[in-house]
C-alpha positions in Angstrom: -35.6 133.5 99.3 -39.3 132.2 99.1 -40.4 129.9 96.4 -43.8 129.4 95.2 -45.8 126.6 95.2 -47.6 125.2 92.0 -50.1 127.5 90.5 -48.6 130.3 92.2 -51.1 129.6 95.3 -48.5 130.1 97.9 -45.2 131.7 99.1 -43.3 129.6 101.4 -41.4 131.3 104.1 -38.0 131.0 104.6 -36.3 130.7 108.2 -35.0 134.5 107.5 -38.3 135.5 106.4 -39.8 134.1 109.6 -37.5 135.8 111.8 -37.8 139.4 109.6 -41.6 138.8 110.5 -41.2 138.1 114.2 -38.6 141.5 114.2 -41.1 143.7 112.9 -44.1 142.7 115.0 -45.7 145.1 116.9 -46.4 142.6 119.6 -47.3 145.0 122.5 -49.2 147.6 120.8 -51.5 144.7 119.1 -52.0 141.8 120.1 -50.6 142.0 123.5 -52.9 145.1 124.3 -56.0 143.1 122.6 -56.3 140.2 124.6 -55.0 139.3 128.2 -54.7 135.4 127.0 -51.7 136.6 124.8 -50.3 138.4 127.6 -50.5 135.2 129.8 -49.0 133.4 127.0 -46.7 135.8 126.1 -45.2 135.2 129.6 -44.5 131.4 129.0 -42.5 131.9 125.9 -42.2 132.9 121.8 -43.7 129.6 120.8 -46.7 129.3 123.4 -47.6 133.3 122.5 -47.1 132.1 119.0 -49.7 128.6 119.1 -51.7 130.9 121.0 -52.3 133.3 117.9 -52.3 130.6 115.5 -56.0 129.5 117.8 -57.3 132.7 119.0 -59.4 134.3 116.9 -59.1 137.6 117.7 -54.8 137.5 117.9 -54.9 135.6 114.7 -57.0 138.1 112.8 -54.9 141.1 114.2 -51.6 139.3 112.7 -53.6 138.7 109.2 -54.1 142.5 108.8 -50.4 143.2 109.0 -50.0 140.1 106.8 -48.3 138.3 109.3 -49.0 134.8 109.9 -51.4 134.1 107.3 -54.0 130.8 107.0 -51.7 129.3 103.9 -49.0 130.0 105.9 -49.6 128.4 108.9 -51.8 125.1 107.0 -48.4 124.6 104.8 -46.0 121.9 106.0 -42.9 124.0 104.6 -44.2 126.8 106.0 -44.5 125.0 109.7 -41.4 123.3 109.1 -39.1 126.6 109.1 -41.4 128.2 111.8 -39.8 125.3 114.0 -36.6 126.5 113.4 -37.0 129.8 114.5 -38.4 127.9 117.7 -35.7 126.7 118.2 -33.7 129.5 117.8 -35.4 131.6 119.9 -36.7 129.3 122.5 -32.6 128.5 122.8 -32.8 132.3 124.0 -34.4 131.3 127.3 -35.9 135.0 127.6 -37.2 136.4 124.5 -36.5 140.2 123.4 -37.0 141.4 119.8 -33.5 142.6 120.0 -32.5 138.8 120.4 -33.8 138.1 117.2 -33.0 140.9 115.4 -29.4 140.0 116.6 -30.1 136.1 114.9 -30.7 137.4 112.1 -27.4 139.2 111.7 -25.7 136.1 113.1 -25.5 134.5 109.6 -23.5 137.7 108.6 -21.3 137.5 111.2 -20.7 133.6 110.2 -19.7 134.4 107.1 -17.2 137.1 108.1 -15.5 134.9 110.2 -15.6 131.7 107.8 -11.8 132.5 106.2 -10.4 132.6 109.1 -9.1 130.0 110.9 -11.2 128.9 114.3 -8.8 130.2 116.8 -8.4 133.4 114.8 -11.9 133.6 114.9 -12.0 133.6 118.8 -9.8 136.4 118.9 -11.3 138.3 117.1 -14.8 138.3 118.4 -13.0 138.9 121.7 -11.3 141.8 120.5 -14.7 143.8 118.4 -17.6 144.4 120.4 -19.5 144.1 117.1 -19.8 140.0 117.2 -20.4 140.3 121.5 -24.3 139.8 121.2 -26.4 137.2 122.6 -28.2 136.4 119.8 -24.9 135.4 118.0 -24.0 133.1 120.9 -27.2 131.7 120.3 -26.7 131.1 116.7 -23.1 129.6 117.4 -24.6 127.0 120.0 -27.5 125.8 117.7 -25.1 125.5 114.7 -23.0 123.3 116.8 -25.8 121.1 118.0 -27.2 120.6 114.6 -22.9 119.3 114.2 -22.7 116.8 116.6 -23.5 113.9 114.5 -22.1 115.0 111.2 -19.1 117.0 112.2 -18.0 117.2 115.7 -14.6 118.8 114.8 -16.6 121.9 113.5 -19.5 121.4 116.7 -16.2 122.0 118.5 -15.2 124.9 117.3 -18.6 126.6 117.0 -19.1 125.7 120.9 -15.8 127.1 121.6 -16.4 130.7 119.6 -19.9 130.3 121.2 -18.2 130.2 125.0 -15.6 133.5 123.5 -18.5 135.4 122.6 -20.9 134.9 126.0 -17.9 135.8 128.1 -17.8 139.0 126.4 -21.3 139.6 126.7 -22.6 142.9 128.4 -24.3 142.6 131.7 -25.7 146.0 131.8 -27.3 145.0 128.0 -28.5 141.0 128.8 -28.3 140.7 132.8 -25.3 138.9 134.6 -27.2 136.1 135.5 -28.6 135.4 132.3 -25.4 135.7 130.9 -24.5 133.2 133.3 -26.8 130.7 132.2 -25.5 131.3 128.6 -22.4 130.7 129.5 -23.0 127.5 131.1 -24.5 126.1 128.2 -21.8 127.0 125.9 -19.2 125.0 127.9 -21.6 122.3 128.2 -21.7 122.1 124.0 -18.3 122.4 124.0 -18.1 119.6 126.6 -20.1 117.5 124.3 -18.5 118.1 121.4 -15.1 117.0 122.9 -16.6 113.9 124.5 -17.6 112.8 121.4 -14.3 113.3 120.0 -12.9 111.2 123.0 -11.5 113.6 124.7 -13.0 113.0 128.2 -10.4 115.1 130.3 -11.4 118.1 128.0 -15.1 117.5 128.6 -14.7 117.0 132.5 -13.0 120.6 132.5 -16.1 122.3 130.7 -18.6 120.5 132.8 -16.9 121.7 135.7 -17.0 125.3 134.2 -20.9 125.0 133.2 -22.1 123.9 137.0 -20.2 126.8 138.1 -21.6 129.5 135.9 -25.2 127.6 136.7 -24.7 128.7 140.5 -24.1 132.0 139.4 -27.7 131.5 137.0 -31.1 132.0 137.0 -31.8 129.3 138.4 -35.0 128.9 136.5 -34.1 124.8 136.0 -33.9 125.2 132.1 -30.3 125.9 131.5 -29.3 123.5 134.2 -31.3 120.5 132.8 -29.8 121.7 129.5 -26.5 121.2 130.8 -27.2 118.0 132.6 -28.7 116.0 130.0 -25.5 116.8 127.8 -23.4 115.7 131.2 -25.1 112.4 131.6 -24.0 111.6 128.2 -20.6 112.0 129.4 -21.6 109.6 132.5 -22.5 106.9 130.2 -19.6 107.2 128.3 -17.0 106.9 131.1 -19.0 104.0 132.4 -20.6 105.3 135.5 -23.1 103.8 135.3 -25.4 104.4 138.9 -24.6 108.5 138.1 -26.0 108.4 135.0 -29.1 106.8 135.5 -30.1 108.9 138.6 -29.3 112.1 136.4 -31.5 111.2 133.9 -34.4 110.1 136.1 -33.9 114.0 137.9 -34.2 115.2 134.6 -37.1 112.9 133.8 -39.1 114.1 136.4 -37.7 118.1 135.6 -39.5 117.5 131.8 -42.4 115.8 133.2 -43.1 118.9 135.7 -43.0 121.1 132.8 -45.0 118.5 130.4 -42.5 118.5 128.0 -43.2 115.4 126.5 -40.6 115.7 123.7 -37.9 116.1 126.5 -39.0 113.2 128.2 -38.5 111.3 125.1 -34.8 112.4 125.1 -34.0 111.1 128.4 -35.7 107.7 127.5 -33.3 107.2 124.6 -30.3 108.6 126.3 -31.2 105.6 129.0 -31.8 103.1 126.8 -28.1 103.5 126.0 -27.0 103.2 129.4 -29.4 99.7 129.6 -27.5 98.9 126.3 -24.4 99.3 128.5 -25.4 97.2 131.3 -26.1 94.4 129.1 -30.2 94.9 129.6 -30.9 95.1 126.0 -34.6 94.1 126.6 -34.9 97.4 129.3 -33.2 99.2 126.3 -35.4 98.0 123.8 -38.5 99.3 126.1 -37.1 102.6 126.7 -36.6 103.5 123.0 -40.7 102.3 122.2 -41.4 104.6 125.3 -39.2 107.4 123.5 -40.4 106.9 120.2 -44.1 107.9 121.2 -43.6 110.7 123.3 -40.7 112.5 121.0 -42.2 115.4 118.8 -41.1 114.9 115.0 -42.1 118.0 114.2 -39.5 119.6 116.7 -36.3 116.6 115.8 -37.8 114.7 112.9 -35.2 112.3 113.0 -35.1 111.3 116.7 -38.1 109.2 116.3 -36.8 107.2 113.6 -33.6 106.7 115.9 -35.4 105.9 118.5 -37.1 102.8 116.4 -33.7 102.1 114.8 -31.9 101.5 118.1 -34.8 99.8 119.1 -34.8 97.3 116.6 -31.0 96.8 117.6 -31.5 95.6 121.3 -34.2 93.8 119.9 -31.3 92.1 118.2 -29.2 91.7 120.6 -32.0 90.1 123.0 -32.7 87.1 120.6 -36.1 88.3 119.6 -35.5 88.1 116.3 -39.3 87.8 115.0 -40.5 91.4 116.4 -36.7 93.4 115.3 -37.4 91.9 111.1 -41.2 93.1 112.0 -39.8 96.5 112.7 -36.9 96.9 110.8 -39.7 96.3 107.7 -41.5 98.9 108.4 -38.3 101.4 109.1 -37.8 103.9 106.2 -34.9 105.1 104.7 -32.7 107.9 107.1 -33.0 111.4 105.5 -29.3 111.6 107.1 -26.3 110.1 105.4 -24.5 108.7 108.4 -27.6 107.8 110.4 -28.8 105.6 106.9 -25.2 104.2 107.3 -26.2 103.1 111.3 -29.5 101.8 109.3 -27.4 99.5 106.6 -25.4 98.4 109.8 -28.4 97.3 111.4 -29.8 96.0 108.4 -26.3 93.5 108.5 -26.6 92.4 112.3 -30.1 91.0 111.7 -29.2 89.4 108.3 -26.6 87.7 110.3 -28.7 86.7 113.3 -31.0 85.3 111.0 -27.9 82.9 109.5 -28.6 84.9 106.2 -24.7 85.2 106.2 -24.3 86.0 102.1 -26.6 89.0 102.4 -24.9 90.1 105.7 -21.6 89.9 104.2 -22.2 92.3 101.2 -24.0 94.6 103.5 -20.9 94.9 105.9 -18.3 95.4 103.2 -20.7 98.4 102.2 -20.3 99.8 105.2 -17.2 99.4 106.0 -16.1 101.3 102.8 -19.0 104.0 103.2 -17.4 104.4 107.0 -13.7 104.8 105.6 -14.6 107.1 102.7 -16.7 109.4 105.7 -13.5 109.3 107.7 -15.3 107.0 110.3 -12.4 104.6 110.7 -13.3 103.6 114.2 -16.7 102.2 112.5 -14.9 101.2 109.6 -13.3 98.8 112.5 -15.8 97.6 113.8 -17.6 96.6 110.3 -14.1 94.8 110.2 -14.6 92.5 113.0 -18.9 92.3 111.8 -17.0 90.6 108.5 -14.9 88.2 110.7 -17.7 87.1 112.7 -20.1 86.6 109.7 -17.0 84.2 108.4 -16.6 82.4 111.2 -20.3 81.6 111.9 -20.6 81.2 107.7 -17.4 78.8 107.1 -14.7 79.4 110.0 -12.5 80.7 107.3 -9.5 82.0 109.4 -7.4 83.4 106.7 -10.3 85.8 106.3 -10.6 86.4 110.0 -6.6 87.4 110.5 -7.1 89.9 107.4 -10.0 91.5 108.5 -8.1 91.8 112.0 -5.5 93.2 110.0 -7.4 95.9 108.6 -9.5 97.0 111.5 -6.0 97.6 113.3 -5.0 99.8 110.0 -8.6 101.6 110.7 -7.8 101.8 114.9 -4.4 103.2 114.0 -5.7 106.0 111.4 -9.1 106.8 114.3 -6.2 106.8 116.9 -7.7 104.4 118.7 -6.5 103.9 123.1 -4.1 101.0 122.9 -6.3 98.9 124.8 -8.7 98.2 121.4 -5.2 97.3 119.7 -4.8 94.6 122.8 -8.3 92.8 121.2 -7.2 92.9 118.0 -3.9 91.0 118.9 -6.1 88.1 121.3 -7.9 87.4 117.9 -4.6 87.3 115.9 -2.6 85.2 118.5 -6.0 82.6 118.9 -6.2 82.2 115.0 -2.1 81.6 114.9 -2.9 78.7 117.8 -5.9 77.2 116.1 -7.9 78.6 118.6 -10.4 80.8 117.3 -14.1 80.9 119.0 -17.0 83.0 118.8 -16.6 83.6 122.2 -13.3 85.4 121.4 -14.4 87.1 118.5 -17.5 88.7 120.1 -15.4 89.3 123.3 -13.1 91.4 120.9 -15.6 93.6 119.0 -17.6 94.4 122.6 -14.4 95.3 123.8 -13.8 97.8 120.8 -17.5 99.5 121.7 -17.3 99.8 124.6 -14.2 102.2 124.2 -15.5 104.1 121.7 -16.9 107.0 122.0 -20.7 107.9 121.4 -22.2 110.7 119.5 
């Protein structure tokens, strides 16, 4: 529903009442058949029609009369803001029809139809009734799971796996078989990606395998398949191969920079500032995420560009250069986002310590390691574990305090069922404080051990 504005001056839209608008647009008979620009534009894509009406005189006069995109619609932030969305939506269509977004728009039914029951009933049944085999559902599916990733990758899962039922069911007389295609391949790359960040590798080999070979059967238009392998050098990092990953992302790199997509070059520049991270470059990983936060669009991810800072501030950290990462992490607001304002707090802790403010650190670790258990993060929760054992050590070289936060990030391992090889760290700090033999060495050799098998959202 739309809500007004004080004074009554203004309706905001709502994300449905954006796509109701787009639905109902006469596009062809109008503007289309009023100005060859809008044609031209109209041929790159929903959004670049769309900016081109929002500056053309003559387009943007046409969609007032039908009350369309109106001037306080398009100078309000909220307005702009859900316009985005439906972007995104749409754009994640790869070839716009209006029957694509009608079909959105009757996704969110279809969401809640299927919401009692459970996810692998759900798969049959959109299987089995031609009603829930449309694109635009797909669609929805997929961008529901990506917004999941970070917040719930159990349910990113099983979106991405209803997503990859429903395109395999889709109608190649209705969308085109190649198209369908490149649907499909993204599908099993989200699902990919939701099971890598689970940790289940094997699982995300098996889709990424799928998704190259739907790809070959695709388009071939280079958008689906740098979709896919952005998603797959993730996967890259994460098993540690190191040389594959970073050629994949500079392919891609150039890809977005062809198609000056600036935003999408920003992506690749944090995803390989991770990989830097990795190699132990975290100076290189600290220059990639300044790079990344300047070209990345917040109007498109407004989050990103905060991450980007945030992780910057991190290698900053972790390189020594202490001076510029408090200069930054000053100036670093807040994270709209629960978990990422968690990853904030973290952060917040690692430079408190690396400035020998060990007191402060202390209390801002044992916040998150409770926030981290109480969100069901245990594997975090672990990890804030050993942050409170370092801080100790450096603070007093208390090893009664060291063996029991050992203690407990083993409870926390167990409960995130943790490989057995993080459990094998755990027990060299617990045999080194029984022998008297406790270092920082060790401790910092046990916690890098512990992220480096973890797995990254």
């Amino acid at each position: 529903m739309m809500s007004e504005e004080q004074g009554g001056r203004h309706q905001h839209r709502s994300v449905p009442d954006w796509v109701h608008l787009f639905e109902s647009l006469d596009d062809e008979a109008m503007v289309l058949g009023s100005c060859p620009a809008a044609r031209e534009a109209w041929s790159e894509g929903l959004s670049t029609w769309t900016e081109h009406v929002m500056a053309c005189s003559t387009c943007r006069g046409i969609a007032q009369q039908q009350d369309l995109l109106g001037t306080d619609a398009l100078d309000c932030a909220t307005c702009r803001g859900a316009l985005e969305v439906v972007y995104d939506l749409v754009d994640e269509a790869e070839h716009y029809e209006p029957a694509v977004v009608w079909e959105l728009q009757r996704s969110d039914r279809f969401m809640e139809e299927l919401a009692a029951l459970p996810a692998p009933d759900q798969v049959t049944r959109v299987r089995a009734e031609p009603t829930y085999q449309q694109w635009g559902f797909a669609q929805r599916l997929l961008f529901d799971a990506q917004g999941s990733w970070h917040r719930d990758p159990e349910r990113a899962r099983e979106r991405s796996a209803l997503a990859v039922a429903v395109a395999e069911k889709l109608d190649p007389a209705s969308y085109g078989a190649d198209w369908i295609a490149d649907l499909q391949a993204k599908a099993h790359a989200y699902l990919g990606n939701a099971h890598r960040i689970l940790g289940h590798f094997g699982l995300a080999e098996a889709e990424f395998v799928l998704a190259e070979a739907c790809l070959r059967r695709g388009v071939r238009s280079g958008r689906a398949e740098a979709r896919v392998f952005s998603l797959k050098a993730s996967l890259l990092r994460d098993q540690h191969r190191h040389g594959e990953a970073l050629a994949l992302l500079d392919r891609l790199e150039r890809f977005y920079a062809e198609h000056r997509d600036e935003h999408s070059v920003g992506r690749i520049a944090l995803k390989r500032s991770d990989v830097f991270d990795f190699l132990g470059e975290p100076r290189r990983a600290a220059e990639e995420c300044a790079r990344a936060a300047a070209l990345l669009d917040a109007r498109r991810e407004p989050l990103l560009p905060l991450v980007a800072r945030k992780n910057a501030i991190n290698y900053l950290v972790s390189a020594g250069e202490l001076a510029r990462a408090r200069s930054l992490f000053d100036h670093l607001p807040p994270m709209p986002e629960p978990l990422v304002e968690l990853q904030r707090r973290w952060l917040e802790g690692n430079l408190l310590r690396a400035e020998g403010r060990y007191r402060e650190a202390r209390a801002v670790y044992e916040g998150v390691r409770v926030s981290s258990a109480e969100a069901g993060l245990f594997y975090d929760a672990a990890l804030a574990s050993l942050d409170l054992a370092l801080t100790a050590y450096q603070e007093a070289g208390r090893a009664g305090e060291i063996r029991r936060m050992a203690e407990e990030a083993a409870v926390h391992l167990t409960l995130a069922g943790a490989k057995r090889e993080a459990f094998a760290a755990l027990r060299l700090i617990l045999q080194a404080a029984r022998e008297d033999a406790l270092s920082l060495a060790v401790l910092e050799s046990a916690r890098q051990r512990l992220v480096a098998l973890q797995p990254s959202s």
